[in-house]
C-alpha positions as CSV (number, residue, x, y, z in Angstrom):
1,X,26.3,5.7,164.4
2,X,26.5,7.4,167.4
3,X,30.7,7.4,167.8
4,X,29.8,8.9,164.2
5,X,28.0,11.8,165.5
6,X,30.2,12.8,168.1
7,X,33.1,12.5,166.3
8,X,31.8,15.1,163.9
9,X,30.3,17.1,166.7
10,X,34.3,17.2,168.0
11,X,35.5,18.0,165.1
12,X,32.8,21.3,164.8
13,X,33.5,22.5,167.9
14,X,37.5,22.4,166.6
15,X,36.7,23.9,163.7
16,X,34.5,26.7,165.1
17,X,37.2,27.3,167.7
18,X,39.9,27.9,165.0
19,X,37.6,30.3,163.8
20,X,36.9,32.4,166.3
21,X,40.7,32.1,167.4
22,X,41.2,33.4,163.7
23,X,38.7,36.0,163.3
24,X,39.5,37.7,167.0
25,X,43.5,37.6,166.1
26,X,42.2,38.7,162.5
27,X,40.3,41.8,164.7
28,X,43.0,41.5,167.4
29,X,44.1,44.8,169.7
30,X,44.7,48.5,168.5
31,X,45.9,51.6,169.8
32,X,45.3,54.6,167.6
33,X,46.8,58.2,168.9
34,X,45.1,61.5,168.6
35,X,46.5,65.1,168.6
36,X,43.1,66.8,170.4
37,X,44.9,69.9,170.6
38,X,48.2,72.3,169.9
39,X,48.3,76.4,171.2
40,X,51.9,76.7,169.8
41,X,54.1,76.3,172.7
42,X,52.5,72.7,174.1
43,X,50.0,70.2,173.0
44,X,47.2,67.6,174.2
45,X,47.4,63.9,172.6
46,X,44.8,60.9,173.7
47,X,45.4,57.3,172.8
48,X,42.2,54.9,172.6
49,X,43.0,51.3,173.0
50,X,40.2,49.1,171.3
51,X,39.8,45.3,172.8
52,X,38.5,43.6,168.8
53,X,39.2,40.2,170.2
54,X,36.1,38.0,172.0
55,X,38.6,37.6,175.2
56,X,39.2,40.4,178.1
57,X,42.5,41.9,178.0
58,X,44.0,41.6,181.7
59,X,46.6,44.7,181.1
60,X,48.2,46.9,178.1
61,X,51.2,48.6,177.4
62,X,51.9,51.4,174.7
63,X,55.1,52.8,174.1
64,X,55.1,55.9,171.7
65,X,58.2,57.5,170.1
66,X,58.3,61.1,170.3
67,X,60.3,63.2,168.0
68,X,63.8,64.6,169.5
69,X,62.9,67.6,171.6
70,X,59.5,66.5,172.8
71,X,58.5,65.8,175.8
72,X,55.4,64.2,178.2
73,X,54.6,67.4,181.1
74,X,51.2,65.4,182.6
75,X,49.1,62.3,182.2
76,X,45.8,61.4,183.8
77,X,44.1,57.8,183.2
78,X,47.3,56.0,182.8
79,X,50.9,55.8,184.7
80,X,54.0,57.3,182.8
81,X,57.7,55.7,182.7
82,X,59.8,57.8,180.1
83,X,63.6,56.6,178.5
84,X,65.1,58.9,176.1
85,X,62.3,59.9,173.8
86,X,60.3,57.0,174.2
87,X,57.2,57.3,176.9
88,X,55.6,53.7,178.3
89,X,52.0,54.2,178.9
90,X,50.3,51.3,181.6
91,X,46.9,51.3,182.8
92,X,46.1,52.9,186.5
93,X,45.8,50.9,189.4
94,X,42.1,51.1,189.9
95,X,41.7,49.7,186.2
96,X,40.0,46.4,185.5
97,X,40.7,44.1,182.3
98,X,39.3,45.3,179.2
99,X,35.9,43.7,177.8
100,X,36.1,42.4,174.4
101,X,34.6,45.5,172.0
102,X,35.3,47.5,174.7
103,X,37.4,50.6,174.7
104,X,39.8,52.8,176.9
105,X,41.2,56.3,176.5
106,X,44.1,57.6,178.1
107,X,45.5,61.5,177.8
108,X,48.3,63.9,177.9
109,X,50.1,67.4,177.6
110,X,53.3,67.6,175.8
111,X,56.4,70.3,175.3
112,X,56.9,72.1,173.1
113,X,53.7,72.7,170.9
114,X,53.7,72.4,166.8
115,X,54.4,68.9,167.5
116,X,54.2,66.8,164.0
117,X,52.9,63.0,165.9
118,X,54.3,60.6,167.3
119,X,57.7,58.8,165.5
120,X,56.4,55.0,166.3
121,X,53.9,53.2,168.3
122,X,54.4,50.0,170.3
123,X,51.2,48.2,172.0
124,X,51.9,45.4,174.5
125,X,55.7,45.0,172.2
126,X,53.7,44.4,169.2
127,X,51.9,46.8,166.3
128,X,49.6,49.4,167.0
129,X,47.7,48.9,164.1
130,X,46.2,45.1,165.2
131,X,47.5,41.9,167.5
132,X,48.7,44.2,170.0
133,X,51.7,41.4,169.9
134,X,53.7,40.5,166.9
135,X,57.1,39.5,166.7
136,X,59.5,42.2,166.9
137,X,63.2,41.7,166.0
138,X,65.4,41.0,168.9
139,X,67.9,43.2,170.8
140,X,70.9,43.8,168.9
141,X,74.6,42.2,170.1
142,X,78.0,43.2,169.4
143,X,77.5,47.3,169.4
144,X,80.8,48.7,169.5
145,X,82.6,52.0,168.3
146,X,85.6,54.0,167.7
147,X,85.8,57.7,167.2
148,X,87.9,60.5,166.2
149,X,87.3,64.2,167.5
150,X,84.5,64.7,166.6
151,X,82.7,61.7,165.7
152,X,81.8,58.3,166.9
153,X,81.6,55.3,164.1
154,X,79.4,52.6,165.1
155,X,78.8,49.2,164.3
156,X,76.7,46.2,165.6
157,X,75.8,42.7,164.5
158,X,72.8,42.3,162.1
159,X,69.3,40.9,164.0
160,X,67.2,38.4,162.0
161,X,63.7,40.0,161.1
162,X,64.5,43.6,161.2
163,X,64.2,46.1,158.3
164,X,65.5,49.0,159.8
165,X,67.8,50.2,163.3
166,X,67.3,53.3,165.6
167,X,70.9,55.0,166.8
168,X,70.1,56.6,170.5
169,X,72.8,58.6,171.8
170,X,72.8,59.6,175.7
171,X,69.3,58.0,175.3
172,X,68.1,60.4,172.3
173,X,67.6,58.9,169.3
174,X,69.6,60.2,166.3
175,X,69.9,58.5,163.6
176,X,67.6,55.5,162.1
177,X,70.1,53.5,159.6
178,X,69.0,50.7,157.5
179,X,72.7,48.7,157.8
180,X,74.3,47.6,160.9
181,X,76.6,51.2,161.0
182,X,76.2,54.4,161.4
183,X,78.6,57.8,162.0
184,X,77.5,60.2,164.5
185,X,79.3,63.3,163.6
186,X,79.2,66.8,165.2
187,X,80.5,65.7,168.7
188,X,82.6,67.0,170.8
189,X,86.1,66.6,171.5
190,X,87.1,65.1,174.6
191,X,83.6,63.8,175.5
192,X,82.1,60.3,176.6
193,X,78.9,59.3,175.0
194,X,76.3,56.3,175.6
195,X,75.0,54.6,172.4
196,X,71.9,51.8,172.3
197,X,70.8,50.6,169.0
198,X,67.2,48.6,168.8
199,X,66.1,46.9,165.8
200,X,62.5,47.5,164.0
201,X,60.2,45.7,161.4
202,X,56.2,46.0,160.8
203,X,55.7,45.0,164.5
204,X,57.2,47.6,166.0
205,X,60.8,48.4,167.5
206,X,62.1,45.4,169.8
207,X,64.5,46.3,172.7
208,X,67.6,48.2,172.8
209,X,71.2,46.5,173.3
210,X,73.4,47.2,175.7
211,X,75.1,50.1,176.5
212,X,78.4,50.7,174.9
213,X,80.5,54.5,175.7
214,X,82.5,56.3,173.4
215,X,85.0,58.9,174.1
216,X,85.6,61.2,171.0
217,X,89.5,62.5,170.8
218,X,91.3,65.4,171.8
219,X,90.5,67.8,169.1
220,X,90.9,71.2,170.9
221,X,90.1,73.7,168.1
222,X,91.0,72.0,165.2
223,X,88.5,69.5,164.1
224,X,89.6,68.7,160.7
225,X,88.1,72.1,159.2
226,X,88.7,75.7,159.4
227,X,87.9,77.7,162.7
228,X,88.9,80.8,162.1
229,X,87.6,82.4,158.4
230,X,86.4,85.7,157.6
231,X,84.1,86.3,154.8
232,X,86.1,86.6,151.2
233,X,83.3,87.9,148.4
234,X,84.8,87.8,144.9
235,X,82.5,89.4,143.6
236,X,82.4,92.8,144.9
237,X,83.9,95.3,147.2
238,X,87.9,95.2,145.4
239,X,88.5,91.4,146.5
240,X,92.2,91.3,147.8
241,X,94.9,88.3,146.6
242,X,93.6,85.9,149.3
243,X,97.4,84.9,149.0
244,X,98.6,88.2,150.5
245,X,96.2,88.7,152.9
246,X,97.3,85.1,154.3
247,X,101.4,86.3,153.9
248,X,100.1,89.3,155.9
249,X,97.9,88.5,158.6
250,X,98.7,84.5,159.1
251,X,94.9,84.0,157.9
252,X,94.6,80.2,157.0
253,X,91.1,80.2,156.0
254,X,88.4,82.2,154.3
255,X,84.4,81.6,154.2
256,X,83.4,82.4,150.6
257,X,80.4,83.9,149.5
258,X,78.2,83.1,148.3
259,X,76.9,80.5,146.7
260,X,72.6,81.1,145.2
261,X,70.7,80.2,142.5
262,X,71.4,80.7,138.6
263,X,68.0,79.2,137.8
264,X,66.5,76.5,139.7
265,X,68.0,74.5,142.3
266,X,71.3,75.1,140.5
267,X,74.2,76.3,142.6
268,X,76.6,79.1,141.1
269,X,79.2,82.0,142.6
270,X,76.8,85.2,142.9
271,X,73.9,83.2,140.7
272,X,75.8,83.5,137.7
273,X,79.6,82.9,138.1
274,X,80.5,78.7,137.7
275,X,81.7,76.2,140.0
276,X,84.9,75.9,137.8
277,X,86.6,77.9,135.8
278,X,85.5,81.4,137.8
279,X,87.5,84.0,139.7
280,X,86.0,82.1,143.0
281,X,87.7,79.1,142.1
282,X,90.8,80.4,140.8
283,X,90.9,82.1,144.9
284,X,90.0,78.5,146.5
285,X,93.1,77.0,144.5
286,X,95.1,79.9,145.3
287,X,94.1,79.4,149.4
288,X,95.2,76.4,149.0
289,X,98.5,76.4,147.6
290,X,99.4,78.7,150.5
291,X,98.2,76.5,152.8
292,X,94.6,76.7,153.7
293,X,91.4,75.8,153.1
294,X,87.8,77.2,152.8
295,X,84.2,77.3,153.8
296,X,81.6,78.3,151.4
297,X,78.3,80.3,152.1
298,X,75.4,79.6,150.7
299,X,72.6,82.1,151.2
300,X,73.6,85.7,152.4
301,X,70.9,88.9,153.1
302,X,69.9,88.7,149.2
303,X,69.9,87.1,145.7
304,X,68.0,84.5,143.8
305,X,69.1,81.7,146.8
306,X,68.5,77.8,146.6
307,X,66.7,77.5,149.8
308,X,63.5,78.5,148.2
309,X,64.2,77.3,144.9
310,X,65.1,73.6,145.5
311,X,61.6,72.0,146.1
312,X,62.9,69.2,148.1
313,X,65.1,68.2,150.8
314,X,67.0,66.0,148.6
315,X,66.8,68.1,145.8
316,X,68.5,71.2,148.1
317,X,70.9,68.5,149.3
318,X,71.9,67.4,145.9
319,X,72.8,71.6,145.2
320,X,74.9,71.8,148.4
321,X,76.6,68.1,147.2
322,X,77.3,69.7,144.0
323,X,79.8,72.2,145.7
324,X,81.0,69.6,148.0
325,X,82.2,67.6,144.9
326,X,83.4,70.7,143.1
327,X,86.0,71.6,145.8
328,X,86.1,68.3,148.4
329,X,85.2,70.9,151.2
330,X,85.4,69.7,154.5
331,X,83.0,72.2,155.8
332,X,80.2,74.2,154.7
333,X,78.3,77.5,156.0
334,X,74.6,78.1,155.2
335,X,73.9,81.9,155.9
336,X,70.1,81.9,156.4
337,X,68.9,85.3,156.7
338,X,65.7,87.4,155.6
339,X,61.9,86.4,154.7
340,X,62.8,83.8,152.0
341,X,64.7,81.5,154.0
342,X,65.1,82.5,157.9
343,X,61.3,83.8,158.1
344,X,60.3,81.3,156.4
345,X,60.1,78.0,158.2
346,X,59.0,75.6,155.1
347,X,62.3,76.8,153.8
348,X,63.8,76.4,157.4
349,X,63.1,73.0,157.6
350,X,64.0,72.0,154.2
351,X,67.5,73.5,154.9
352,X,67.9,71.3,158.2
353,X,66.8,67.8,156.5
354,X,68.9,69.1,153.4
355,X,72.1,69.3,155.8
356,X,71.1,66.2,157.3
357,X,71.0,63.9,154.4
358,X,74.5,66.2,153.8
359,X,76.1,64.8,156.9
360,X,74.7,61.2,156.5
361,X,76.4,61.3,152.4
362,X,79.7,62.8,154.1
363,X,80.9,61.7,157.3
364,X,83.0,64.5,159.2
365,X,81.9,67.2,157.2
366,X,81.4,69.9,159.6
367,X,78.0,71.8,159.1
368,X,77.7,75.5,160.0
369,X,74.1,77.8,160.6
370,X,74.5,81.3,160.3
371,X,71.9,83.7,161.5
372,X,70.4,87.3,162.9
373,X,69.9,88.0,166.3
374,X,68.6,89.9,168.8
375,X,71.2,91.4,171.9
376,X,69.6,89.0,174.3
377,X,70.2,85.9,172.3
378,X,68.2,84.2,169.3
379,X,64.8,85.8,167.9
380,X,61.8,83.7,167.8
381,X,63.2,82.7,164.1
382,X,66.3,81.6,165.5
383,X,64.8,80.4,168.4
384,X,63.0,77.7,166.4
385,X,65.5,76.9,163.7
386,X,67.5,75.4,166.7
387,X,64.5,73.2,168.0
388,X,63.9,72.1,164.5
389,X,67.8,71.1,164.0
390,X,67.2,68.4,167.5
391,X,63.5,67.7,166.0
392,X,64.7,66.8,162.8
393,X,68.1,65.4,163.9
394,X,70.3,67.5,161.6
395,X,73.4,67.2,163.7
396,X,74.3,71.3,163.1
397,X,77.9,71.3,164.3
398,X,78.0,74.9,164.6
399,X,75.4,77.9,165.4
400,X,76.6,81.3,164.5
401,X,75.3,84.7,165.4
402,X,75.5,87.9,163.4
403,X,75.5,90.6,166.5
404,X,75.3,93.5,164.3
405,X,72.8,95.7,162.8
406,X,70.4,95.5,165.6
407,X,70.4,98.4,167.3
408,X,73.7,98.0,169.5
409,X,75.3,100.9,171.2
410,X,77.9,98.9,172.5
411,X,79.1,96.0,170.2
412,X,81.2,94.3,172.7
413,X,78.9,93.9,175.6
414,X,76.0,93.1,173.2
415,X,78.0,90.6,171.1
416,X,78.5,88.6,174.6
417,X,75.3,89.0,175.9
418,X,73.8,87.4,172.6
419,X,76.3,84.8,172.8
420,X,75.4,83.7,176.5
421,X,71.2,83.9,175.5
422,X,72.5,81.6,172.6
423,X,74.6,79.5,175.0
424,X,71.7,78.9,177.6
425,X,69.4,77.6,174.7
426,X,71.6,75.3,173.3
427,X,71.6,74.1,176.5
428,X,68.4,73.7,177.4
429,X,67.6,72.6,173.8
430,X,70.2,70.0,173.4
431,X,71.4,69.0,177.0
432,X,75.1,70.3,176.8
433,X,76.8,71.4,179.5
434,X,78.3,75.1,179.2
435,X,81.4,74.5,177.7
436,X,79.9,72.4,175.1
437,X,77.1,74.5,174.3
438,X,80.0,77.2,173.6
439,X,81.9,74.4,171.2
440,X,79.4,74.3,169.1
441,X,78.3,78.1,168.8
442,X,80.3,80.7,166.2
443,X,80.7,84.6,166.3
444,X,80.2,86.4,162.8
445,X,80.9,90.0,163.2
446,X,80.8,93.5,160.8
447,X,84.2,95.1,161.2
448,X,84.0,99.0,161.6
449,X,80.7,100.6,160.7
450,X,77.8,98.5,160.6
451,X,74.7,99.4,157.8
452,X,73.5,100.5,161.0
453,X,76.6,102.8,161.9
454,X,77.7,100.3,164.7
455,X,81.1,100.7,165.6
456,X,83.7,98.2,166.2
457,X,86.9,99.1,166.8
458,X,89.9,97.0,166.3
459,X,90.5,97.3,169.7
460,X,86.8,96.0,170.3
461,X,87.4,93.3,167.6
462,X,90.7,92.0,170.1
463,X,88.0,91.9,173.2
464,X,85.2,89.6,171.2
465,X,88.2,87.7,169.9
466,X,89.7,87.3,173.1
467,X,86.3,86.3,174.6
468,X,85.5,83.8,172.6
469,X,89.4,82.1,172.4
470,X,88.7,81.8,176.5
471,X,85.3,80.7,176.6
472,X,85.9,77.5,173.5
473,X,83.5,79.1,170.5
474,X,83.9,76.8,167.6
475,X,83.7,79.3,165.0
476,X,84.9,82.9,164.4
477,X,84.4,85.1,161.0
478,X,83.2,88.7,160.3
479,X,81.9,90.4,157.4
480,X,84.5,90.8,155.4
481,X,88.1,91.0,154.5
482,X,87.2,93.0,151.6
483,X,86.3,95.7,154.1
484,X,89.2,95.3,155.8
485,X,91.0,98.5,155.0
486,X,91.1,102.0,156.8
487,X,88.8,104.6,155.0
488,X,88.2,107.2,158.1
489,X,84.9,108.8,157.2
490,X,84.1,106.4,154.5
491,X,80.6,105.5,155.6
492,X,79.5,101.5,154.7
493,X,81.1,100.9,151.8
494,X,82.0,97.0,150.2
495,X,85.8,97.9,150.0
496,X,86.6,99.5,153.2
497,X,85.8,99.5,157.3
498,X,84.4,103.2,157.2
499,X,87.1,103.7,160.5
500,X,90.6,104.6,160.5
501,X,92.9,101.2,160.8
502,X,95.1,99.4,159.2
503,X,95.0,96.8,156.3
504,X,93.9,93.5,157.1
505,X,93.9,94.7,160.8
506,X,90.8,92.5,161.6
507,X,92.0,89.6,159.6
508,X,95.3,89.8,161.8
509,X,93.2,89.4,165.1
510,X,91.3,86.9,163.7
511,X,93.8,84.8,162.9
512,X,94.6,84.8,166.7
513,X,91.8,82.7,168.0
């Protein structure tokens, strides 16, 4: 009788362990984060770590994922290790363990403000949200690329457990595939990169693989799409044979405009004019029988456009794919100007995610951002669409400034002065050295008179040409060829410069760089 009772009394005390093993896992660890406070150009954020288990926790370790561009400036109540964009959080040294129930807070200041939350949270490898362990997919093996000139195509062996993969390049993360590849387009030409990949379920991201570096081609100026290519308008302004103007000047490709709305989040020439059949398309086939190719523009200072129209980022997306079918373009321009879509950041944003879902449905497609600015460099406008295009990863391949119509009395020395503040921020934004910053930046100019009676010369035209030949700018256009006739005296007008020169003069030097 008694071997009886203590046998079940053993078995109790088994049973009630379980449970309290069960119900303490079942409580387990969490860390939840908090964003106290944002005053536009930084923010505060606190994590709280909460002990549900009935043991003390000896130590703890949260790793949080920031978006790309944000950044940890101070921490008090915890040390601070930082890789890429993910920030390792550990207790202080004069911390003790952590009583069950109990709980400890831990705070920050980040750069820059507006800051949406954190992209992940890791606590001690495992989940945030409870166990504060977990089993997280392993480290992936066999990461290897190849690349072309402007592009790197990875690959890597799949890891048991994992639902999804984060792409970090030079220890940024860009790109968060669900298969074992992904395409990093964009780059530049001649340039080493480092790639890690790290593998993700419900428990959190595990550890990144090793290091593999890729060093794109030699693509000089020619990346596969057109560098050089005024604005051609077909809709206004006397458009010239885009067939002569190429015979004439040795143009070999045109940016067309412009592509808006004709209802909806439905793409057309002008709003109203088709994809097929129209006097736009008839001049893409015609550029192309003599040899080149084209860049259409979607957006421009006015019309009905498909920024705000297109309620989505996929939807917006879907518009510009539309055109990419229509024509198999190998590049395309997004002219983002006035309150509707520049001023407007909703809009802003939804144009950045559209053309990043566009470069992840078209590898090599080259993406182009055209904007105002002021003569220093980017407005606040333009200032924020390019931390939005790292923040959102949409892998812009080309930002291109309008230096016109803002009050220049000298077009040449305000052109270059915009261009350098635009240089330093890409910079400082992205982590390019000069000459890449300058890769991936574009001029578009107003030949002659400017709605604001700017003048620039031919002669001034050669200088900002010449300039930006020698310092490696990716892009180079002006508004427009259809303007690109001598009318001395003519005022702003859509079929003629408003200066004395020749026609196609600007084309000509254009066709130079």
């Amino acid at each position: 009788m008694k071997r009886i009772s203590l046998a079940i009394a053993a078995i109790t005390a088994v049973v009630v362990a379980l449970l309290t093993a069960q119900a303490a896992s079942a409580a387990g660890i969490t860390a939840s984060f908090t964003k106290v406070q944002d005053w536009g150009t930084g923010f505060e954020g606190k994590v709280t770590i909460t002990n549900g288990t009935t043991s003390s926790l000896s130590t703890w370790s949260v790793a949080l994922d920031f978006p790309s561009g944000y950044s940890v400036t101070s921490t008090w109540d915890a040390n601070h290790t930082s890789s890429g964009q993910t920030h390792t959080f550990t207790p202080p040294s004069w911390a003790g363990p952590l009583a069950p129930g109990a709980t400890v807070s831990f705070g920050f200041n980040g750069s820059p403000g507006n800051f949406p939350g954190i992209a992940s949270c890791r606590l001690n490898s495992g989940s945030c949200s409870g166990g504060g362990g977990g089993t997280v997919p392993g480290a992936p093996t066999g990461l290897s690329g190849t690349a072309s000139g402007t592009s790197v195509n990875l690959s890597w062996s799949a890891v048991s457990g994992a639902t999804s993969y984060s792409v970090y390049r030079n220890g940024t993360k860009v790109g968060s595939p669900t298969g074992t590849s992904y395409t990093d387009s964009g780059l530049s030409a001649s340039t080493s990169y480092s790639y890690q990949v790290s593998a993700s379920n419900s428990a959190g991201e595990g550890a990144k693989s090793s290091t593999v570096s890729v060093k794109t081609g030699t693509g000089g100026t020619n990346t596969g799409s057109p560098q050089a290519a005024p604005y051609l308008y077909m809709g206004w302004g006397d458009p010239p044979n885009p067939a002569t103007v190429m015979s004439s000047t040795g143009i070999k490709a045109f940016t067309m405009a412009f592509v808006l709305s004709s209802g909806g989040c439905n793409p057309a020439w002008d709003g109203s004019r088709p994809l097929q059949g129209s006097a736009d398309a008839n001049a893409i086939a015609a550029i192309r029988a003599a040899g080149g190719d084209v860049v259409p523009s979607f957006g421009g200072w006015s019309g009905n456009k498909l920024g705000p129209n297109c309620s989505t980022p996929e939807a917006l997306a879907g518009a510009y794919q539309q055109v990419i079918n229509a024509y198999s373009l190998k590049a395309i321009d997004i002219d983002i100007e006035n309150s509707d879509e520049f001023e407007n950041e909703v809009v802003q944003d939804r144009i950045l995610t559209a053309l990043k879902i566009v470069k992840q449905n078209n590898p090599g497609i080259r993406t182009i951002v055209t904007f105002g600015t002021s003569t220093t460099g980017p407005n606040y406008y333009g200032n924020r669409l390019i931390d939005q295009s790292k923040a959102l990863g949409a892998n812009i391949d080309v930002f291109t400034l309008m230096p016109f119509d803002f009050g220049s009395s000298n077009i040449y020395n305000d052109t270059v002065a915009a261009e350098q503040g635009l240089n330093n921020k890409l910079k400082s934004t992205f982590g390019w050295s000069t000459a890449e910053a300058y890769a991936h930046q574009g001029i578009s100019g107003m030949n002659g008179l400017s709605d604001q009676q700017e003048m620039t010369t031919t002669a001034t035209w050669q200088n900002i040409t010449n300039w930006a030949k020698s310092n490696g700018l990716g892009r180079l256009a002006f508004w427009s060829v259809n303007r690109d006739r001598g009318c001395a005296g003519g005022g702003v007008v859509s079929n003629c410069s408003g200066i004395a020169q020749g026609d196609w003069d600007f084309t000509r030097i254009t066709a130079g760089f």
